[in-house]
Backbone as a chain_set.jsonl record, in Angstrom:
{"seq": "XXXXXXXXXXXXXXXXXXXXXXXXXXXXXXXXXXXXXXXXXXXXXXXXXXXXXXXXXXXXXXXXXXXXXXXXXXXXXXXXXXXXXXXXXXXXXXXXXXXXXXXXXXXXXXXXXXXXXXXXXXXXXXXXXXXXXXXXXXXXXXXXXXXXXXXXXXXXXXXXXXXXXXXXXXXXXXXXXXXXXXXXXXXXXXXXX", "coords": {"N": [[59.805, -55.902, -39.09], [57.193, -57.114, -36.752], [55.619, -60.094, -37.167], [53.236, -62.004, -36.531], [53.444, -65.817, -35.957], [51.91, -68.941, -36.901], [51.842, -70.348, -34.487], [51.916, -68.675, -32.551], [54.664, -67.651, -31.907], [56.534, -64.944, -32.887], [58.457, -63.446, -35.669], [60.972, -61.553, -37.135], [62.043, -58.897, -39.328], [63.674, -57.549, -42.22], [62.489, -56.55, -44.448], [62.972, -56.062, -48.37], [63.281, -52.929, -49.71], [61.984, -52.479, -52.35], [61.064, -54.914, -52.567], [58.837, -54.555, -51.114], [57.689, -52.212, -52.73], [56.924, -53.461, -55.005], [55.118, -55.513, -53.983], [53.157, -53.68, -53.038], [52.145, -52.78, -55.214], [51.454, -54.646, -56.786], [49.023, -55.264, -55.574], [47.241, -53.87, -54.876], [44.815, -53.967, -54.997], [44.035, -56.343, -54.014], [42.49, -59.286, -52.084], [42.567, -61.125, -49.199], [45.729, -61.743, -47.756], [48.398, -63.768, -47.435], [50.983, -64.153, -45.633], [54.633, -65.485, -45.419], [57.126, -67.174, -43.785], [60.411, -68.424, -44.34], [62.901, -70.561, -43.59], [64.965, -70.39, -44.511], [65.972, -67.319, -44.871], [63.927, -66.138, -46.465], [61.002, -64.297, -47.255], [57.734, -64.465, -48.111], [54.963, -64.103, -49.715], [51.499, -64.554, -50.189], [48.592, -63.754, -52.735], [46.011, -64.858, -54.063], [46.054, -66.427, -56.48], [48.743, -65.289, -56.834], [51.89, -65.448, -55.942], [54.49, -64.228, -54.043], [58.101, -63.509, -53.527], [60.722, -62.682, -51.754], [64.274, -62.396, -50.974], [65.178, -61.95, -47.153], [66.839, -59.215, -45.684], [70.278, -59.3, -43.89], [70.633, -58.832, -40.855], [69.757, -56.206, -38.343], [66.728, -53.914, -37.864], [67.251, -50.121, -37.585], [67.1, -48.464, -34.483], [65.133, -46.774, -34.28], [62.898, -45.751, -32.933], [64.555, -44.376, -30.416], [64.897, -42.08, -32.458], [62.553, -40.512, -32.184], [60.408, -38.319, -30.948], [60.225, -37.098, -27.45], [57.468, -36.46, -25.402], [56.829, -33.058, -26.417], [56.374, -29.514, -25.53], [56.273, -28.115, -27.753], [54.634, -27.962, -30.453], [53.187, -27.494, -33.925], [50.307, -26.371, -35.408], [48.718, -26.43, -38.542], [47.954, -25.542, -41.593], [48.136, -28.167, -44.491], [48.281, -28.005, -46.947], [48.666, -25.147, -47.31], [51.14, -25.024, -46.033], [52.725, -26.716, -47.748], [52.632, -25.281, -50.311], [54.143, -22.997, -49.314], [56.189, -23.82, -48.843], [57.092, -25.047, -51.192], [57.719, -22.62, -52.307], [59.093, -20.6, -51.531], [61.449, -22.535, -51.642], [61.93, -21.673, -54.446], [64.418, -20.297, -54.147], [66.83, -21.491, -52.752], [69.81, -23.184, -53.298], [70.877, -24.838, -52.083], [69.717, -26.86, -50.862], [68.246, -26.64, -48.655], [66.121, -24.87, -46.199], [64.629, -22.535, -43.345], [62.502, -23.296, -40.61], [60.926, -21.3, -39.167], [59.487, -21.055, -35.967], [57.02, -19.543, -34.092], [54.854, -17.23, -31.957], [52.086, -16.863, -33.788], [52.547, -18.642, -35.678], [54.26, -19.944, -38.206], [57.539, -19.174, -39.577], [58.725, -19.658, -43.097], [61.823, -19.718, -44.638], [64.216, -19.679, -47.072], [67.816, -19.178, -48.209], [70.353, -18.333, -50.657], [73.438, -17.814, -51.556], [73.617, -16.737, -54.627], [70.538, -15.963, -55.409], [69.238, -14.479, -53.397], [66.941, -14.38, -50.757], [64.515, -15.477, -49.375], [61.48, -15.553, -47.617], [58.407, -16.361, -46.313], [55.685, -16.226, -44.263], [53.201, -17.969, -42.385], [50.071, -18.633, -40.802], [49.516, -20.116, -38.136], [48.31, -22.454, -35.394], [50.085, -22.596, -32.453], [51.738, -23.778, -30.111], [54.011, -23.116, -27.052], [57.901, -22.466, -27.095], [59.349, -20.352, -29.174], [61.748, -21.101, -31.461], [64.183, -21.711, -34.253], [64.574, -24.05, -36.82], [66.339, -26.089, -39.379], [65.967, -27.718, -42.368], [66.198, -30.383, -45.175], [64.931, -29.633, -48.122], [63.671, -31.26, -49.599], [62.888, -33.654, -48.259], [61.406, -32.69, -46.053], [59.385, -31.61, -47.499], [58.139, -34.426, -49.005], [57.675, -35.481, -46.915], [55.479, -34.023, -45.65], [53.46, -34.264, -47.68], [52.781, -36.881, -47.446], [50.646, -36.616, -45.763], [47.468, -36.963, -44.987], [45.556, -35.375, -43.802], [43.781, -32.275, -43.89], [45.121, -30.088, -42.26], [48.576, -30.546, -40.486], [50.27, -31.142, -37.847], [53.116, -30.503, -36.309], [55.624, -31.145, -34.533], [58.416, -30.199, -32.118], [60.942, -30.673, -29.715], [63.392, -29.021, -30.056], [65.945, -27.161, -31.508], [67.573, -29.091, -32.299], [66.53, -31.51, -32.066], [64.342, -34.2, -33.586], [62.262, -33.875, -35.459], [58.725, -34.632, -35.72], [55.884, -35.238, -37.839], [52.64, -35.323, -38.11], [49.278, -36.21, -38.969], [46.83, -35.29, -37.719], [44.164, -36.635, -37.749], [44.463, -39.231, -38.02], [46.184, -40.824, -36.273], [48.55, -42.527, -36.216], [49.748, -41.865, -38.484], [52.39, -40.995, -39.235], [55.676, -39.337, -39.284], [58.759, -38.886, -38.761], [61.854, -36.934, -38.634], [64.815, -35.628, -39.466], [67.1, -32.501, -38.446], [68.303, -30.557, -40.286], [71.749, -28.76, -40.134], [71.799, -25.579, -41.019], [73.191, -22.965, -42.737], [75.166, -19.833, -42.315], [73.485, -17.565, -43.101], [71.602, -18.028, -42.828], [71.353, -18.864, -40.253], [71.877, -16.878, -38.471], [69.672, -14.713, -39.483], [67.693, -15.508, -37.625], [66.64, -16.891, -34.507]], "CA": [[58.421, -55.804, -38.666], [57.246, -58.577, -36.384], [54.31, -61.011, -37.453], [52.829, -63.271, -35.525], [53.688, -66.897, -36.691], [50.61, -69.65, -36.588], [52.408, -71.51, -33.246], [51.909, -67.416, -31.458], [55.296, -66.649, -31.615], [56.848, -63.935, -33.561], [59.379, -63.146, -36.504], [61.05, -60.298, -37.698], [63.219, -59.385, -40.764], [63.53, -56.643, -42.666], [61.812, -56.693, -46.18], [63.573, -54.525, -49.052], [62.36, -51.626, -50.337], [61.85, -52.962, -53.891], [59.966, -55.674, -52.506], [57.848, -53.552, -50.886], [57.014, -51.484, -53.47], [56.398, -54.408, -55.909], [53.595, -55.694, -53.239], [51.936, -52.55, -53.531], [51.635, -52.312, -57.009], [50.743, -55.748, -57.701], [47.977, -56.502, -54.635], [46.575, -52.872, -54.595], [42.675, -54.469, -54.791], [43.979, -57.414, -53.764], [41.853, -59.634, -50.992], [43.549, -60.977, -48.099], [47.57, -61.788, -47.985], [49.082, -64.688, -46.34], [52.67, -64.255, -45.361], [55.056, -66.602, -44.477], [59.066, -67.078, -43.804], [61.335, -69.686, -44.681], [64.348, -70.962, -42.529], [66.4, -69.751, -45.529], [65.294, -65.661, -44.589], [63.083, -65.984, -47.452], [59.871, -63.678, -47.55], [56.477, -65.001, -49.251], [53.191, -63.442, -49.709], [50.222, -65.073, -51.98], [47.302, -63.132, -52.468], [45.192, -65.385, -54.447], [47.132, -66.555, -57.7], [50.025, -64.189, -57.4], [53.152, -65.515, -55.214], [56.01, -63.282, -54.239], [58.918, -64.127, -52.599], [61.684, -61.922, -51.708], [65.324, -62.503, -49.38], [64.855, -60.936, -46.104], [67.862, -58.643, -45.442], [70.647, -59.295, -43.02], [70.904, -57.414, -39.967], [68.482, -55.808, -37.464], [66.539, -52.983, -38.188], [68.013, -49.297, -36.863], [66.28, -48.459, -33.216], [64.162, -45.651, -34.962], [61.989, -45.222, -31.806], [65.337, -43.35, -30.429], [65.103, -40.518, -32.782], [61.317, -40.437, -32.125], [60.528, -37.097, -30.089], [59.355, -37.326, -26.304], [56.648, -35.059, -25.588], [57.152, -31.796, -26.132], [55.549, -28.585, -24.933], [56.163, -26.927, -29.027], [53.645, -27.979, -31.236], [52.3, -26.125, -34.37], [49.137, -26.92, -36.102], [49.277, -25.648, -39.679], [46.8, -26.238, -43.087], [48.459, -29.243, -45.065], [48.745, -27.664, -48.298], [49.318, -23.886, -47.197], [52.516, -25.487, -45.866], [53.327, -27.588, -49.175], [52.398, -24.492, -51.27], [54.963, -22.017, -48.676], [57.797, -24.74, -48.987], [57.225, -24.871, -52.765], [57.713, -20.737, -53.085], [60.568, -20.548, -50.94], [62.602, -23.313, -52.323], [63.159, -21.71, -55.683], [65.355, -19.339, -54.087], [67.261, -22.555, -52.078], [70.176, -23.489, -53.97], [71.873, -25.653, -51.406], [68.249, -27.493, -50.363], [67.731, -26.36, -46.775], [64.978, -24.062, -45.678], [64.858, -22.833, -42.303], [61.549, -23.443, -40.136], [61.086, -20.483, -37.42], [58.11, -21.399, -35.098], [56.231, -18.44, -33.22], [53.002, -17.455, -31.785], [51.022, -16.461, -34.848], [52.471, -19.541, -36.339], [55.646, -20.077, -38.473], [57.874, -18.047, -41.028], [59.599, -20.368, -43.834], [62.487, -18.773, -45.123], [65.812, -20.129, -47.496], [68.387, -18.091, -48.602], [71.228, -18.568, -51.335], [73.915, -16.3, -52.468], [73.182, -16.239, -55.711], [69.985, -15.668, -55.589], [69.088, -14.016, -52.37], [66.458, -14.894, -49.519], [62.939, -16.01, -49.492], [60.459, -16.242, -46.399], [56.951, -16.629, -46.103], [54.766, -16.708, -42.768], [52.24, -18.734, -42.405], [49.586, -18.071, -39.802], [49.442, -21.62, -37.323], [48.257, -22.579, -33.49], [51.888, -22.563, -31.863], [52.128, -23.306, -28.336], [55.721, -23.891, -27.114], [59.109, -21.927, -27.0], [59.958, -19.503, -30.24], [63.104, -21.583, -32.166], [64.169, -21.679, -35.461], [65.369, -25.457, -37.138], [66.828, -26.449, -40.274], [65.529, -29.483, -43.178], [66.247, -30.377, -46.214], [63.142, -29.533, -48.588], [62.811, -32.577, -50.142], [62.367, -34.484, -47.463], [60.244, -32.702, -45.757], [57.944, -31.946, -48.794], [57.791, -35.288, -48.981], [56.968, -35.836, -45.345], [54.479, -33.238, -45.328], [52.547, -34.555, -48.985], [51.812, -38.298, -47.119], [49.683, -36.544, -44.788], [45.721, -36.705, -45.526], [44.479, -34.447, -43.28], [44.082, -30.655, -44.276], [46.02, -29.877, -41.302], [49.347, -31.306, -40.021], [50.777, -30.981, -36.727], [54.728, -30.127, -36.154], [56.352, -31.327, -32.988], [59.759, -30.588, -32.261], [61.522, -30.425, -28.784], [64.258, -27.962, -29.83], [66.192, -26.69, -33.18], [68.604, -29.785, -32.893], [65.617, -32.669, -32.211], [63.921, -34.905, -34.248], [60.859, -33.401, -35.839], [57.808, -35.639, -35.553], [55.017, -34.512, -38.182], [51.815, -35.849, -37.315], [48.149, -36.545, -39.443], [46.148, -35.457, -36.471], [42.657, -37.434, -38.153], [45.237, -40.35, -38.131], [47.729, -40.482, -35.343], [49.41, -43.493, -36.825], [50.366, -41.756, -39.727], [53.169, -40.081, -38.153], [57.013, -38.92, -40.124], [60.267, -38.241, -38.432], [62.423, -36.033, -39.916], [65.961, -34.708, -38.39], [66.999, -31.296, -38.924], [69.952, -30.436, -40.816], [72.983, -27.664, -39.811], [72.029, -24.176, -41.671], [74.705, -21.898, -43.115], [75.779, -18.689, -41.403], [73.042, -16.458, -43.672], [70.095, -18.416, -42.204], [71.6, -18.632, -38.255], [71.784, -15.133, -38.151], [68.288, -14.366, -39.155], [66.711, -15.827, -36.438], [67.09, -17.746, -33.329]], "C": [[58.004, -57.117, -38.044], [55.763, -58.632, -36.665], [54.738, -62.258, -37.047], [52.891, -64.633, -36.812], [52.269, -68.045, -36.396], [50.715, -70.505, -35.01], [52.081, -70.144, -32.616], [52.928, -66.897, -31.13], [55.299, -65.759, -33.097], [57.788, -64.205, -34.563], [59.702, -61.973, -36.782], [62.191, -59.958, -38.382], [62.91, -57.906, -41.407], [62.986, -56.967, -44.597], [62.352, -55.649, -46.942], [62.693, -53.931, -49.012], [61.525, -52.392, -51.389], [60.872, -54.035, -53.432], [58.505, -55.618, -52.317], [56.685, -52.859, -51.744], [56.81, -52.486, -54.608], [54.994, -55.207, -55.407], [53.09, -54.423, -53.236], [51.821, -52.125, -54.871], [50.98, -53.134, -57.25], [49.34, -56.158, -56.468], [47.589, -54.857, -54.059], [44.658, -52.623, -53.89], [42.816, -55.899, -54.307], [42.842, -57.989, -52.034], [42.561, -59.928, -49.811], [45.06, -61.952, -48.39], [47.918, -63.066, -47.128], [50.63, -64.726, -46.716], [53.414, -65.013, -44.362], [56.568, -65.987, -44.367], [59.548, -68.563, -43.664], [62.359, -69.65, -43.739], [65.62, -70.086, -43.124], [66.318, -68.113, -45.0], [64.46, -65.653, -46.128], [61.905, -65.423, -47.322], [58.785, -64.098, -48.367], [55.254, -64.313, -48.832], [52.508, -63.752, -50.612], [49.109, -64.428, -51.35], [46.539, -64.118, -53.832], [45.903, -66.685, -55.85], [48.824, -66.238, -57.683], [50.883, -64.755, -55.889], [54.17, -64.785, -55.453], [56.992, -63.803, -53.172], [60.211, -63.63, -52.695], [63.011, -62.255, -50.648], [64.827, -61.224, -48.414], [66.628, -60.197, -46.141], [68.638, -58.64, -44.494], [70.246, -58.12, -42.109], [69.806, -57.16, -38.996], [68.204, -54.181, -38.425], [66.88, -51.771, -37.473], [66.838, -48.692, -35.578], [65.572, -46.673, -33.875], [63.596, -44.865, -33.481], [63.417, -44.385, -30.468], [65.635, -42.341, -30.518], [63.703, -39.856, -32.352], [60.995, -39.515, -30.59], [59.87, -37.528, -28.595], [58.413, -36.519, -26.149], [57.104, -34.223, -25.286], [56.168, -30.583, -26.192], [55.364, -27.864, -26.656], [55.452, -27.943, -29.933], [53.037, -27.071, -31.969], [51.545, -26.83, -34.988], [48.349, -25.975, -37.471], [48.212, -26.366, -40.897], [48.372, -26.935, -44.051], [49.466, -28.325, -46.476], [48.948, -26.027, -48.233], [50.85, -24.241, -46.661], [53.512, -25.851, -46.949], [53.525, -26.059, -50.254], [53.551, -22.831, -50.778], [56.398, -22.456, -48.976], [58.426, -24.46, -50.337], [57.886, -23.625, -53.401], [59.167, -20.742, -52.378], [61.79, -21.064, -51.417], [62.876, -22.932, -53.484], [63.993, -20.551, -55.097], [66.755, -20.417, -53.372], [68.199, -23.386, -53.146], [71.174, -24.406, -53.505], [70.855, -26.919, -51.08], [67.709, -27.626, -49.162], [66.788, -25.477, -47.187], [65.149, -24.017, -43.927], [63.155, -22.846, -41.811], [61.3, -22.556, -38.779], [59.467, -20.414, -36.668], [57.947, -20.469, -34.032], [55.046, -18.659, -32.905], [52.301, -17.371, -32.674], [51.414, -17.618, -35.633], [54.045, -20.218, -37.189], [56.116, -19.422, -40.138], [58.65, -19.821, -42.123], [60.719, -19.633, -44.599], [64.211, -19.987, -45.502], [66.429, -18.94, -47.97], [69.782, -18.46, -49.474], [72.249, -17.272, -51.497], [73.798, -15.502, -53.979], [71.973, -15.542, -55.952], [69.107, -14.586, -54.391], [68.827, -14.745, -51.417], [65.025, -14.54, -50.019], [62.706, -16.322, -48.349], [58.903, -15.623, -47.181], [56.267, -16.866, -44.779], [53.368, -17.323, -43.194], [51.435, -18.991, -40.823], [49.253, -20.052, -39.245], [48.933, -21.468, -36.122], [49.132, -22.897, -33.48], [51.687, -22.469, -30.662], [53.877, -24.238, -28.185], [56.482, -22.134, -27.44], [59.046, -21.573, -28.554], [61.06, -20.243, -30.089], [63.065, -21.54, -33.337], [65.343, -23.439, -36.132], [65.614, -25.623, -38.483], [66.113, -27.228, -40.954], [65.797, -29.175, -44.503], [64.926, -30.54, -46.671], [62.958, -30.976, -49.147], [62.236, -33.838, -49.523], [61.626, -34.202, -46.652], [58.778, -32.28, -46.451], [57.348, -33.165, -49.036], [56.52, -35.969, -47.788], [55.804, -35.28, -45.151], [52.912, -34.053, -46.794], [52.53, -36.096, -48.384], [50.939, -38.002, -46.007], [48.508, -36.284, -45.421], [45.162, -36.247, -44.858], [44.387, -33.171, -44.25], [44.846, -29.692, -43.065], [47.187, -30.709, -40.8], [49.8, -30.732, -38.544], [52.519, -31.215, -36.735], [54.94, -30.449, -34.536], [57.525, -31.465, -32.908], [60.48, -30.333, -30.98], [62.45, -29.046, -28.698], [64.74, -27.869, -31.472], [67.256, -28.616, -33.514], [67.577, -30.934, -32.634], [65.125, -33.002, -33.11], [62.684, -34.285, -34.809], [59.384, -34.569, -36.353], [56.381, -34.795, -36.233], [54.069, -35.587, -38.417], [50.483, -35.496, -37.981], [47.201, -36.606, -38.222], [44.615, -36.196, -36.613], [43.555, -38.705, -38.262], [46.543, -40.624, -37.616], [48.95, -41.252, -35.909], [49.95, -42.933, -37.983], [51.103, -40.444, -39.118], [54.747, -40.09, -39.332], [57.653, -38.689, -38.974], [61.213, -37.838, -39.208], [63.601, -35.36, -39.055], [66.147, -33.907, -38.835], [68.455, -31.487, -39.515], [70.738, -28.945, -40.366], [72.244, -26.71, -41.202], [73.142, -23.882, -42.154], [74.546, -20.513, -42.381], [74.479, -17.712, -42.263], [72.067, -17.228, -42.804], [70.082, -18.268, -40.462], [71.323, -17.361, -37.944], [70.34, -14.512, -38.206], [67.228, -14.614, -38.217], [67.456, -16.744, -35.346], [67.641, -17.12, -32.437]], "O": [[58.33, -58.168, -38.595], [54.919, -57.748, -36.526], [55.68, -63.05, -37.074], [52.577, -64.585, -38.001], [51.607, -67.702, -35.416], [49.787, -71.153, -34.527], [51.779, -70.547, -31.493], [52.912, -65.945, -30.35], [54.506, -65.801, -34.036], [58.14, -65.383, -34.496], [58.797, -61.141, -36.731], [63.255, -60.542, -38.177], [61.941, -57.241, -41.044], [63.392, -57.621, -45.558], [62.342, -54.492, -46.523], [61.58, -54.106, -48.516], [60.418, -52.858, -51.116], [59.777, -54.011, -53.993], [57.514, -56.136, -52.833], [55.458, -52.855, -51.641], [56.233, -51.804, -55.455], [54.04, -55.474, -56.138], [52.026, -54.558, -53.84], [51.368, -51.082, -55.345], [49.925, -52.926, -57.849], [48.766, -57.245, -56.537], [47.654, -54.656, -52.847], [43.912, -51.961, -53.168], [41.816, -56.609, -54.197], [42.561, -57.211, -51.123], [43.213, -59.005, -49.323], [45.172, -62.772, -49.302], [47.497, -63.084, -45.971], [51.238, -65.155, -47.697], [53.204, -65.22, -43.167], [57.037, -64.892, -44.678], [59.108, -69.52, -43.027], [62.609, -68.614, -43.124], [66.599, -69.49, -42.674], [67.446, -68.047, -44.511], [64.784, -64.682, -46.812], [61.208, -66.429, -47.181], [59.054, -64.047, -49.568], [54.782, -64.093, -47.717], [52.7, -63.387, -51.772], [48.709, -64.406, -50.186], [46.884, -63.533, -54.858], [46.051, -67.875, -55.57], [49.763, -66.757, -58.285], [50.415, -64.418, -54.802], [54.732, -64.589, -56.53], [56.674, -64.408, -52.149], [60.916, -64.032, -53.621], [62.708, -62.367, -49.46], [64.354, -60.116, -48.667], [67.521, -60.845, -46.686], [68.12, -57.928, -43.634], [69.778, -57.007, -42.349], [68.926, -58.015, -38.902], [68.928, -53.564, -39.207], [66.904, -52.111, -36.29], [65.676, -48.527, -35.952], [65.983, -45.576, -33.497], [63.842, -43.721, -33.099], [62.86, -43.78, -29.552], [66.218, -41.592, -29.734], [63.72, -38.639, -32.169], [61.261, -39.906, -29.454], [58.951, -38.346, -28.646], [58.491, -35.587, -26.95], [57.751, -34.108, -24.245], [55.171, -30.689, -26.907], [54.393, -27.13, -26.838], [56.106, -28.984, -29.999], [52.457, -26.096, -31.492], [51.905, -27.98, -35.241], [47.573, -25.034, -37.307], [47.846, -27.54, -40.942], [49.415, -26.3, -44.21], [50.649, -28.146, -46.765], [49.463, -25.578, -49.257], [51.726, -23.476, -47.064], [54.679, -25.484, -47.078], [54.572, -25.893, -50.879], [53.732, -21.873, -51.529], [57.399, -21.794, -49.247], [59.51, -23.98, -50.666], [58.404, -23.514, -54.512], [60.221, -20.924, -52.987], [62.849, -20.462, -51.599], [63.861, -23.456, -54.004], [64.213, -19.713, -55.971], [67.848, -19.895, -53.593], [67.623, -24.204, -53.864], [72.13, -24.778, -54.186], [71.388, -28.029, -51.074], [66.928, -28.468, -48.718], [66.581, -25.267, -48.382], [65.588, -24.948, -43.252], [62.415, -22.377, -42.676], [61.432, -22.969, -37.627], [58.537, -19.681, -37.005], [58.694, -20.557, -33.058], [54.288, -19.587, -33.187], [51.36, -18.11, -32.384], [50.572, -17.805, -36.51], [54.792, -20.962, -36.554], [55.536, -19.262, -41.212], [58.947, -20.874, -41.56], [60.251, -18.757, -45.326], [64.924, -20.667, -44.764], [65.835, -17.875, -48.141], [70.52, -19.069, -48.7], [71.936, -16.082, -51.548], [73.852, -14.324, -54.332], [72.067, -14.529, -56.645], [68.227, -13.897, -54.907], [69.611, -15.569, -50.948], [64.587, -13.664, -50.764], [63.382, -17.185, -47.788], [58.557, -14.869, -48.09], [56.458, -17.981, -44.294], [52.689, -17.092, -44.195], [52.043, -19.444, -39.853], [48.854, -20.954, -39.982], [49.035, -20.343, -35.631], [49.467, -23.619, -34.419], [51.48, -21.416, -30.058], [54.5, -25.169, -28.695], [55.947, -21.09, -27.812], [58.685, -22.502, -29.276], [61.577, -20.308, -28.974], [61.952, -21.326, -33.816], [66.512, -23.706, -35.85], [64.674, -25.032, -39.014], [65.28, -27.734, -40.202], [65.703, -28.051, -44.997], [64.016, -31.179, -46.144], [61.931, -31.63, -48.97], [61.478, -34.701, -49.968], [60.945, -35.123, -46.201], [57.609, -32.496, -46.132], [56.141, -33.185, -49.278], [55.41, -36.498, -47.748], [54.977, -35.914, -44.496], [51.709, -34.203, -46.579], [52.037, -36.746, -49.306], [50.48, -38.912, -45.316], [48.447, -35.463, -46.336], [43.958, -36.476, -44.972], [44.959, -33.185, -45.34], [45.017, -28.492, -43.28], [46.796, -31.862, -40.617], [49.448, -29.569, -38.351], [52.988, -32.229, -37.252], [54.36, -29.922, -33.587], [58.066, -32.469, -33.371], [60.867, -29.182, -31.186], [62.423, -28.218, -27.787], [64.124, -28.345, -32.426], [67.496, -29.126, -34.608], [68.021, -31.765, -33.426], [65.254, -32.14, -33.979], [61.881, -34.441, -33.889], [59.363, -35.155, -37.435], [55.794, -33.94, -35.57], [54.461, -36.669, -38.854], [50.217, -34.327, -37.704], [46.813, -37.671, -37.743], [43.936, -36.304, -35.592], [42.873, -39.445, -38.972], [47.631, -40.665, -38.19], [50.077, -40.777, -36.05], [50.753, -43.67, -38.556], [50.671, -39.367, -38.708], [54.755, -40.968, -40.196], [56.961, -38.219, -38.071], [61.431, -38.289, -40.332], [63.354, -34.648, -38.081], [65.584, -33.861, -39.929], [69.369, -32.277, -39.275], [69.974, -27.98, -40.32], [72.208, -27.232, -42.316], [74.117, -24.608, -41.966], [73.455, -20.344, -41.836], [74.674, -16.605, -41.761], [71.849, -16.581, -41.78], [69.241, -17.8, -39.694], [70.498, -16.963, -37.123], [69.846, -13.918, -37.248], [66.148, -14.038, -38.091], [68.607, -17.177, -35.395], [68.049, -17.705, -31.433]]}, "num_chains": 1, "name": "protein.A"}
């Protein structure tokens, strides 16, 4: 992440995870942050009292903005938690952890399917403009993806079944997910597409 240094140039380093999530626990109400960097790759942030100071992590960070969709004509626009609450029903039949995602006009079906246990869909009525496809994901990651959005609507953008899926907090553009699709099995290809 680059931050500006007090001379106007830049830095940039990757910060763990763990570090991460230890500054947001401990500087939740906190006031304002001053972060620095050491020669060593050392990380520091004092918010008032409280100094932290973490190694930065070799390496560069991976060119993300790559997988990150160009515009595309398919867009669906879907209620938040009728999505979360379609994913949820579906997946106990999902014994591998895919789901497939088939995007139409009236909106989009959700549907997994196991051998043991059968097949599960659900439609879910959406605005859908764009090309009828059907794409792959593992549920937990996009349950995830879908439960950091704070609208009551999310937005789906995906070029094609094998692109990047870009889900999108339309009251907060910046709060944006990417999400790649994963390969199906032969019971889910067949049902659609």
């Amino acid at each position: 992440c680059p931050v500006p240094k007090a001379d106007g140039q830049t830095w940039t380093g990757i910060i763990p995870r763990n570090a991460l999530k230890h500054i947001q626990q401990r500087l939740s109400c906190a006031g304002t942050a001053m972060i620095g960097l050491t020669n060593n790759r050392l990380f520091q942030i004092s918010v008032g009292s409280l100094v932290m100071t973490a190694r930065l992590l070799d390496g560069t960070y991976p060119n993300w903005k790559s997988l990150a969709p160009k515009k595309t004509a398919n867009a669906l626009t879907v209620s938040t938690e009728g999505l979360k609450q379609a994913i949820g029903r579906v997946s106990l039949v999902a014994t591998d952890g895919l789901l497939s995602l088939s995007y139409h006009e009236d909106g989009v079906t959700v549907a997994a399917t196991s051998p043991e246990l059968g097949e599960a869909s659900e439609d879910l009525a959406g605005a859908y403009v764009g090309d009828p496809f059907m794409s792959g994901f593992q549920i937990a990651y996009l349950l995830e993806s879908i439960s950091a959005m704070e609208s009551d609507v999310v937005v789906l953008q995906q070029a094609g079944k094998l692109d990047a899926l870009s889900i999108v907090d339309p009251a907060l553009s910046t709060n944006r997910t990417f999400l790649m699709p994963a390969r199906l099995g032969a019971a889910l290809n067949s049902s659609g597409d």
